[in-house]
C-alpha positions as CSV (number, residue, x, y, z in Angstrom):
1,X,0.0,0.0,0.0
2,X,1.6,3.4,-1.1
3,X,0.0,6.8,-0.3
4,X,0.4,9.6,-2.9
5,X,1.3,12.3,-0.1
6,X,4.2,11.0,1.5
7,X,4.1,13.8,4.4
8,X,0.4,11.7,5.8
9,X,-0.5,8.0,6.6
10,X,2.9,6.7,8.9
11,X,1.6,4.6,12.0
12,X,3.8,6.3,14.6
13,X,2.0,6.4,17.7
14,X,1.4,2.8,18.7
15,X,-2.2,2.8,16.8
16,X,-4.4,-0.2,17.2
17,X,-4.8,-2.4,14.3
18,X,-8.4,-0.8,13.8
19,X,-6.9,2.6,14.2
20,X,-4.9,2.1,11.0
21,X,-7.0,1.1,8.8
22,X,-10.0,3.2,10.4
23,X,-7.0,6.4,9.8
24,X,-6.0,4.9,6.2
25,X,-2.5,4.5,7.7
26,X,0.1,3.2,6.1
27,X,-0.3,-0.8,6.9
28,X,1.9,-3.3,5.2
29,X,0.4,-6.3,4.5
30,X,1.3,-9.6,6.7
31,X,-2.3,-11.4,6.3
32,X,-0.4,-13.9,4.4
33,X,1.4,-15.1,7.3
34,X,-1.3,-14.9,9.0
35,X,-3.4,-16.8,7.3
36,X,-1.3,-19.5,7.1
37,X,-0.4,-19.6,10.8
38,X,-4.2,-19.4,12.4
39,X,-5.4,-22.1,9.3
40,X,-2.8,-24.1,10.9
41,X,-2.8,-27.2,13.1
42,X,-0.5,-25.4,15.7
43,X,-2.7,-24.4,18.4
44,X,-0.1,-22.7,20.6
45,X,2.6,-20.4,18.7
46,X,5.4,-18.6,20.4
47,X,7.6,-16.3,19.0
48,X,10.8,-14.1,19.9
49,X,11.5,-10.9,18.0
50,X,13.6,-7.9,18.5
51,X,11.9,-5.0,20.8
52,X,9.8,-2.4,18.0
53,X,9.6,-4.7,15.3
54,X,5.7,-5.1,15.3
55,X,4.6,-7.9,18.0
56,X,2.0,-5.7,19.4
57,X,0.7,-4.9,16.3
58,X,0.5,-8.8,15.2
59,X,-1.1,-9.4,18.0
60,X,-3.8,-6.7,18.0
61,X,-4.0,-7.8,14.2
62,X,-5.0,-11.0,15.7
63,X,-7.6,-9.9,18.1
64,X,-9.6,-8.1,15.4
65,X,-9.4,-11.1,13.1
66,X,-10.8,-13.7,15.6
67,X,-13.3,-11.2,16.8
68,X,-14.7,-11.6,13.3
69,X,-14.4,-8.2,12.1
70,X,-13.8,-8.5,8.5
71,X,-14.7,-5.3,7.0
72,X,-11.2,-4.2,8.4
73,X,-9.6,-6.9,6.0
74,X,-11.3,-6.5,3.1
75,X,-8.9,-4.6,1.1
76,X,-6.0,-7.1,2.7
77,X,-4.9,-10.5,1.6
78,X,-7.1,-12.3,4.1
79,X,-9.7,-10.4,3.1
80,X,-10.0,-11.7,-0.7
81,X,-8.5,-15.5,0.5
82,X,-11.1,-17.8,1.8
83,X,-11.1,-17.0,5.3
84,X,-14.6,-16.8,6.6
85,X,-13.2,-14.6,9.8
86,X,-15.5,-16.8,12.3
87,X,-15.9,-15.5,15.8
88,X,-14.3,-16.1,19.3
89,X,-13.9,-14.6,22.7
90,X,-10.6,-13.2,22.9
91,X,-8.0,-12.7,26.2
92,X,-5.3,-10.3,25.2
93,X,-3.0,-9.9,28.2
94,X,-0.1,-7.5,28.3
95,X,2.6,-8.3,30.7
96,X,4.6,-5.6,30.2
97,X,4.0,-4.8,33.7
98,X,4.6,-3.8,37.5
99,X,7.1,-6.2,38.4
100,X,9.7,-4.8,41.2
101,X,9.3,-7.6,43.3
102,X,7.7,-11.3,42.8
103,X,4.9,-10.4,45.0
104,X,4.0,-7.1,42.8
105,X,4.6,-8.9,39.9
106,X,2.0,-12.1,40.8
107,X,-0.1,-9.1,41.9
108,X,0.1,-7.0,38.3
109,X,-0.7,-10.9,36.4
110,X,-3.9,-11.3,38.8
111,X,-4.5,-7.7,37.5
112,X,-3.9,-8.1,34.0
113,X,-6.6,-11.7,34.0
114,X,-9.5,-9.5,35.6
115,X,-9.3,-6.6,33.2
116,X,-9.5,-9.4,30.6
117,X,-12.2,-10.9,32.7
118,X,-14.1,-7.6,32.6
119,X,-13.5,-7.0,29.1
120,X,-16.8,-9.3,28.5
121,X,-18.1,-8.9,32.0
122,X,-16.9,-11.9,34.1
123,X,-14.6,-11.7,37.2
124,X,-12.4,-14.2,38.4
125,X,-12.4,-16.3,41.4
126,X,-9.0,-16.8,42.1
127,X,-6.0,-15.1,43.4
128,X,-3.5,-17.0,42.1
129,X,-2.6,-15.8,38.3
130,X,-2.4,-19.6,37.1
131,X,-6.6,-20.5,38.7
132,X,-7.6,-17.2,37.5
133,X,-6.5,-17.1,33.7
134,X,-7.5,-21.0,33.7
135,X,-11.2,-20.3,35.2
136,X,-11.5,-17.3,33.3
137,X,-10.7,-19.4,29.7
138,X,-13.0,-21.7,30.8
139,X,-16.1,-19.6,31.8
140,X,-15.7,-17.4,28.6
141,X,-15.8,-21.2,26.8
142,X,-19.3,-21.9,28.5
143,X,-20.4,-18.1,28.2
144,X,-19.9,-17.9,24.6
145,X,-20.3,-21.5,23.7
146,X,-16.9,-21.2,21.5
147,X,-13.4,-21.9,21.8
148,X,-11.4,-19.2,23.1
149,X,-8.0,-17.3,21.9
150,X,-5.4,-16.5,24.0
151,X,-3.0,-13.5,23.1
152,X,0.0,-12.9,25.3
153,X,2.6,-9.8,24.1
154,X,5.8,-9.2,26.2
155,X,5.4,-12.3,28.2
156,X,9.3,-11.8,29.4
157,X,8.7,-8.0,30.0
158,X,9.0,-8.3,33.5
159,X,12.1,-10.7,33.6
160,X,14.0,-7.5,31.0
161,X,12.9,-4.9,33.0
162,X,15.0,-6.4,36.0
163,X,18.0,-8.1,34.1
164,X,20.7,-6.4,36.2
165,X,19.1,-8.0,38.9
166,X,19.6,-11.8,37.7
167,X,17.5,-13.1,41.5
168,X,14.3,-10.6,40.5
169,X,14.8,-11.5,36.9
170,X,14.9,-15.4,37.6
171,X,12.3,-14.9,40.3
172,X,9.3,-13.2,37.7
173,X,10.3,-15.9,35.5
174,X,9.3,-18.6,37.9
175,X,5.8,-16.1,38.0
176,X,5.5,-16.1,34.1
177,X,6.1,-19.5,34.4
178,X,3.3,-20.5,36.8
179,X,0.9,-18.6,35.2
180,X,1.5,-19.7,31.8
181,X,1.6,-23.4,32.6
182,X,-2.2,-23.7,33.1
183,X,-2.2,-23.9,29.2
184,X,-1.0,-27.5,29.8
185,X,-4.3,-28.2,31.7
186,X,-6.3,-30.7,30.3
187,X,-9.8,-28.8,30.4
188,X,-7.6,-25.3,29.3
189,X,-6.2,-27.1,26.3
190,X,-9.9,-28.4,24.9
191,X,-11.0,-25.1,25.7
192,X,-8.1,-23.5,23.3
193,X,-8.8,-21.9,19.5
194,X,-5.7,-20.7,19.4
195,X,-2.8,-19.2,21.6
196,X,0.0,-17.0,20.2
197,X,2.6,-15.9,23.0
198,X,5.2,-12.8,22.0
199,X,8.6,-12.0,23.6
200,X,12.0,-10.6,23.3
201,X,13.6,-13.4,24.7
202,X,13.2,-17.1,26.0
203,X,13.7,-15.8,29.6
204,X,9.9,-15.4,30.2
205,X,10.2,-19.2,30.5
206,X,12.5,-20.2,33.0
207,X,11.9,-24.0,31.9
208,X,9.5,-26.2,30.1
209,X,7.4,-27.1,32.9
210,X,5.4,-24.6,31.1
211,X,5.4,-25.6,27.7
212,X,2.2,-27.7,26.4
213,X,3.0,-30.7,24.5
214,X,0.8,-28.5,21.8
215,X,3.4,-25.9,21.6
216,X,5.0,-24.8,18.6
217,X,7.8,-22.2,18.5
218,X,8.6,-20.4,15.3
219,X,10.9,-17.8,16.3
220,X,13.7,-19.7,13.5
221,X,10.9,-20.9,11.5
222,X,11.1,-20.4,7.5
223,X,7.9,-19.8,6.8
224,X,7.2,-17.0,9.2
225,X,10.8,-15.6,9.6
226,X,9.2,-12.2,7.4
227,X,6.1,-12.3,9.9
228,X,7.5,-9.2,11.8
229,X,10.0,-6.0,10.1
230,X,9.9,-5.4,6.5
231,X,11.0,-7.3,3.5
232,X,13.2,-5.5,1.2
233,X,10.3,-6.3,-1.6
234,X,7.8,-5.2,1.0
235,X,10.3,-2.1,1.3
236,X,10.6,-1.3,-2.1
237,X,7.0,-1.6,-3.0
238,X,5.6,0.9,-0.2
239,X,8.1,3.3,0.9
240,X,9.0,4.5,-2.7
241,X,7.2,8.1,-2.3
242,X,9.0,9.0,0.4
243,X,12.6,8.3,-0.9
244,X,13.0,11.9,-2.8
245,X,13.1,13.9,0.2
246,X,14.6,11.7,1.8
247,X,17.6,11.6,-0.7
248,X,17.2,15.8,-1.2
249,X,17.9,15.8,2.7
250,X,20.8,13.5,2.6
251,X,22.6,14.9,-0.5
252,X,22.0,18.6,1.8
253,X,23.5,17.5,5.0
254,X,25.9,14.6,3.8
255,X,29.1,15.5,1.6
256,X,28.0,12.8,-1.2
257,X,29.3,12.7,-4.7
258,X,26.4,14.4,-7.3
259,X,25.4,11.4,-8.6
260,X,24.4,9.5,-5.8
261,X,21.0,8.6,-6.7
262,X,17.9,7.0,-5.6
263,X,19.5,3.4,-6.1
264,X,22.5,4.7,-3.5
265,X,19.8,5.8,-1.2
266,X,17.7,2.3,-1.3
267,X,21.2,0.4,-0.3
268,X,22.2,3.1,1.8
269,X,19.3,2.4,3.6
270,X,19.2,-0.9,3.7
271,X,23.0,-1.6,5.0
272,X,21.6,1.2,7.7
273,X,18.3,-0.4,8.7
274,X,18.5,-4.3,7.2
275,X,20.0,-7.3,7.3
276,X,18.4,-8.9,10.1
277,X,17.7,-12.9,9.6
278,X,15.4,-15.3,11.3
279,X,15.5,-17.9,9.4
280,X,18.9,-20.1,9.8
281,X,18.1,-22.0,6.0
282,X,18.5,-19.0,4.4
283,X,20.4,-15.9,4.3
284,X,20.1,-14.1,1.3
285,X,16.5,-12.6,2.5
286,X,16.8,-10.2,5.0
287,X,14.4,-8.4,7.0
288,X,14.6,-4.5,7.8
289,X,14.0,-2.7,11.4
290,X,10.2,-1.7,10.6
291,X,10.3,1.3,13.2
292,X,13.3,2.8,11.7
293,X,12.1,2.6,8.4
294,X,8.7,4.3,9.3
295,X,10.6,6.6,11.2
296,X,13.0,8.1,8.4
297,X,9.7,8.3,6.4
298,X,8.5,10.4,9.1
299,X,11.5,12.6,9.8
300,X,12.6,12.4,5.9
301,X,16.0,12.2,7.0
302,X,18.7,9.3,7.7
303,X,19.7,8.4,10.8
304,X,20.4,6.3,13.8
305,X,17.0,6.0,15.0
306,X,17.1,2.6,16.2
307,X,18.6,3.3,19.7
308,X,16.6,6.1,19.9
309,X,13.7,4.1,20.8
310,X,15.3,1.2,22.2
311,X,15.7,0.9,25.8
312,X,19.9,-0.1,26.7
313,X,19.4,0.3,30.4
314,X,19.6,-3.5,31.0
315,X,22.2,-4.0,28.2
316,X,25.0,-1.8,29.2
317,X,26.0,-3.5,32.1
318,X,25.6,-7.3,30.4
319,X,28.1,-6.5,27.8
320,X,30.5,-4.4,30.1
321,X,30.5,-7.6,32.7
322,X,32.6,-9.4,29.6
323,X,36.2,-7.9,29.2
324,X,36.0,-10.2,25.8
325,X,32.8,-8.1,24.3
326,X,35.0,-5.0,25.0
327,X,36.1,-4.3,21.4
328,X,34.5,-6.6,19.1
329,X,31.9,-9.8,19.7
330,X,32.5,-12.9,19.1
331,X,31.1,-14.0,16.0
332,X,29.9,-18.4,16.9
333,X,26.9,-18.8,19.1
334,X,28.9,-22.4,20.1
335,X,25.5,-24.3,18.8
336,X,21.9,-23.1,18.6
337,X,21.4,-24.6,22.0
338,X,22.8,-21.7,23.2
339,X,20.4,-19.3,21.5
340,X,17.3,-21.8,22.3
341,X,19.0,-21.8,26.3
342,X,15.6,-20.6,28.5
343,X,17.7,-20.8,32.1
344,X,18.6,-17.0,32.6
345,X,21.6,-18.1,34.6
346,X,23.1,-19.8,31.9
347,X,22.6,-17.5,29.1
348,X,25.2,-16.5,27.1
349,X,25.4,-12.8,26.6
350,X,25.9,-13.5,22.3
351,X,22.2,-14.8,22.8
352,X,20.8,-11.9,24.9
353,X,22.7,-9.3,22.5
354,X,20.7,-11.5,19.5
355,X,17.6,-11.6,20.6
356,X,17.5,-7.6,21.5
357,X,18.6,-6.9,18.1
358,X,22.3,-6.3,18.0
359,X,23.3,-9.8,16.7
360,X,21.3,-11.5,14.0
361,X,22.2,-15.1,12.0
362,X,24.6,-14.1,9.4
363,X,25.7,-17.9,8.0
364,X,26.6,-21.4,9.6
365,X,29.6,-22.2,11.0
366,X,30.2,-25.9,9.2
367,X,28.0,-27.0,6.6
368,X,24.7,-28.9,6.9
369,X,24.9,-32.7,5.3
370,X,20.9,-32.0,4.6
371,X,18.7,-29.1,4.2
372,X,17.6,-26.8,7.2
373,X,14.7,-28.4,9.3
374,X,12.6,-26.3,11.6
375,X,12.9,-29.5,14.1
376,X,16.6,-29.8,13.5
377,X,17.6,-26.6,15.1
378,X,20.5,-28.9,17.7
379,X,22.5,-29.6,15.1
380,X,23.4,-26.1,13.8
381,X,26.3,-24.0,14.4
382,X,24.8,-20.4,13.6
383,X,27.7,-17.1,12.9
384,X,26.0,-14.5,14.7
385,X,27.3,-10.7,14.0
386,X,25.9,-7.2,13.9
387,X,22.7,-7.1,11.2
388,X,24.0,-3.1,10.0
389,X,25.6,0.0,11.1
390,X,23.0,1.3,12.8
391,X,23.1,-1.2,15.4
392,X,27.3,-1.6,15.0
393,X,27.1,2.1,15.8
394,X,24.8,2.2,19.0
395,X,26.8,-1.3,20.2
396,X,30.1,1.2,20.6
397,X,29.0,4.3,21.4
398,X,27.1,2.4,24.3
399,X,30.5,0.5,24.7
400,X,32.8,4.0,24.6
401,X,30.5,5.6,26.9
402,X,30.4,3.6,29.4
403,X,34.2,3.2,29.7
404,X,35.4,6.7,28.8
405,X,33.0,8.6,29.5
406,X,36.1,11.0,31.3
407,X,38.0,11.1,28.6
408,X,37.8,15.1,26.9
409,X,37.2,14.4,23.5
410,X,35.4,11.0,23.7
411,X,32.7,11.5,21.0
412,X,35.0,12.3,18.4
413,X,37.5,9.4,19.1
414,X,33.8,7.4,19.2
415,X,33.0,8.4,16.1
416,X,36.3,7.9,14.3
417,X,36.8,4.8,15.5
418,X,33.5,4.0,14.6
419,X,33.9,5.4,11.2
420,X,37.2,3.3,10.5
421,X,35.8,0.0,11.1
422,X,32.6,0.6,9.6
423,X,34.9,1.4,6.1
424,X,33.1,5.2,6.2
């Protein structure tokens, strides 16, 4: 979907689903993937993705859907596929909450399942987060006499917002992982449509004594690894009306040669904002940073805008505890064992750095006798490294400052270092 006035139509206030198309914002189409994933015989998804690369909005996509509300997809994929958008009682919990101690976070979960509950005018009769959420799916089953979907968004939000403190941290996880491991109940999981769970990280989970037997995760999956961020085909097929500006600002600020054209710009832009991968079977296909993109529509300018938006509190002191992360990461995750590792206390830093967005799967370290299989993920040896300069440049200026922030003149020497081993 393109607009024909570039300055109107960017999503960049955290608008519902309904709120963009309601608005005629600017909405790139994922009800492929969609389609494909709720058709499906999974019945519980999870998936990891970088912070601001749309898991909100998938899930809010979601909610609309299985409320039946098809005159929002009509002009979408879904909408002209053979989808007959039936109707379910949905539970959209956000735990992105209070959780400065385990007691306040079991307290914000209870909170989260009865404003759920009231949502279609039920309470809940528990006050422990696992009864509640399990009672609660089960009366809306007998109220509605339908299956009921489950949404979950930032399940490990409460385990990142404490990550310096690796007791708290562990300790919401064990919370998360109560809660969530009603799904396994026999009565919950007849009850079930569908369950999609969205996180950063596997922390949320500090085991799989919440996992159902149902569960399918396809964070590395091929066939949703564009789900979330923007294609480059999906890239250059929308964002094309806002590129002239965007090059007139450039070619004003930046000393470029003359010539540099619209094709610079487009790989300008992508080495800046791309080259994230998901999917370990294939890396030719990568995926750009969706809130950057939107953003340099927005501001008509190039820039560093992922950190910006990202929050580096918790990362700062994870990288600076390894004297080997100093200068320059390693570049072998030692198997994917170590990226799939849930137990907080054991996780490597390569894999937290990945799964916030500063790593992403750039090739295998031996190569496969057969062809990538989603169920096969033990036996690969990923090369994990920075997905563009816009991360590469946030990862040492965060590193720089920390460590030098006395030194008179830091920001320069930041920036030309920075500049030399980025080849600018």
């Amino acid at each position: 979907m393109t607009h024909e006035n570039p300055s109107q139509g960017l999503p960049l206030n955290d608008q519902t689903f309904a709120e963009i198309i309601e608005q005629n914002l600017l909405y790139v189409d994922k009800t492929k993937y969609i389609y494909k994933m709720v058709t499906s015989s999974d019945n519980i998804i999870m998936l990891w993705r970088p912070s601001h690369f749309g898991k909100t909005l998938l899930l809010k996509t979601l909610k609309e859907l299985f409320s039946g509300n098809s005159q929002l997809f009509k002009d979408l994929w879904i909408g002209q596929s053979d989808y007959e958008f039936p109707k379910y009682p949905v539970i959209f919990l956000n735990l992105d909450m209070e959780s400065s101690s385990p007691e306040k976070t079991r307290h914000s979960l209870i909170e989260a399942v009865k404003k759920a509950a009231s949502e279609h005018n039920l309470s809940v009769k528990s006050d422990w987060p696992a009864k509640a959420l399990e009672h609660l799916i089960i009366e809306l089953q007998k109220k509605y006499d339908s299956k009921v979907v489950l949404l979950v968004d930032d399940y490990d939000g409460s385990v990142l917002k404490n990550i310096d403190n690796q007791k708290l941290a562990m300790e919401n996880a064990d919370e998360i992982t109560s809660i969530l491991a009603c799904l396994k109940e026999p009565d919950v999981t007849q009850a079930l449509r569908f369950t999609l769970i969205t996180g950063v990280t596997p922390y949320g989970l500090n085991s799989s004594e919440a996992e159902s037997k149902d569960l399918r995760n396809i964070t590395f999956s091929s066939e949703y690894a564009a789900l979330c961020g923007f294609t480059v085909e999906e890239f250059d097929s929308t964002f094309t009306d806002w590129l002239p500006e965007v090059l007139a600002n450039f070619k004003n600020k930046e000393q470029v040669r003359s010539s540099f054209n619209l094709d610079d710009l487009r790989e300008t832009i992508i080495s800046l904002y791309g080259g994230y991968n998901f999917n370990p079977g294939d890396f030719n296909n990568k995926i750009l940073c969706p809130s950057a993109i939107l953003e340099m529509c927005s501001c008509k300018l190039l820039y560093y805008y992922w950190y910006v938006s990202f929050k580096l509190d918790c990362l700062g002191p994870l990288i600076l505890s390894k004297p080997e992360y100093f200068f320059w990461p390693r570049l072998r995750a030692n198997s994917m064992k170590d990226l799939l590792e849930r137990d907080l206390s054991r996780a490597s830093t390569e894999a937290f750095l990945f799964y916030n967005g500063f790593f992403t799967l750039m090739g295998t370290g031996r190569k496969l006798e057969e062809k990538y299989k989603d169920n096969d993920l033990s036996s690969y040896c990923p090369i994990i490294y920075f997905p563009n300069k816009n991360v590469s440049h946030r990862y040492y200026k965060l590193i720089f400052g920390a460590n030098f922030h006395y030194i008179f003149g830091i920001s320069e020497l930041c920036e030309f270092f920075i500049s030399s081993i980025e080849g600018r």
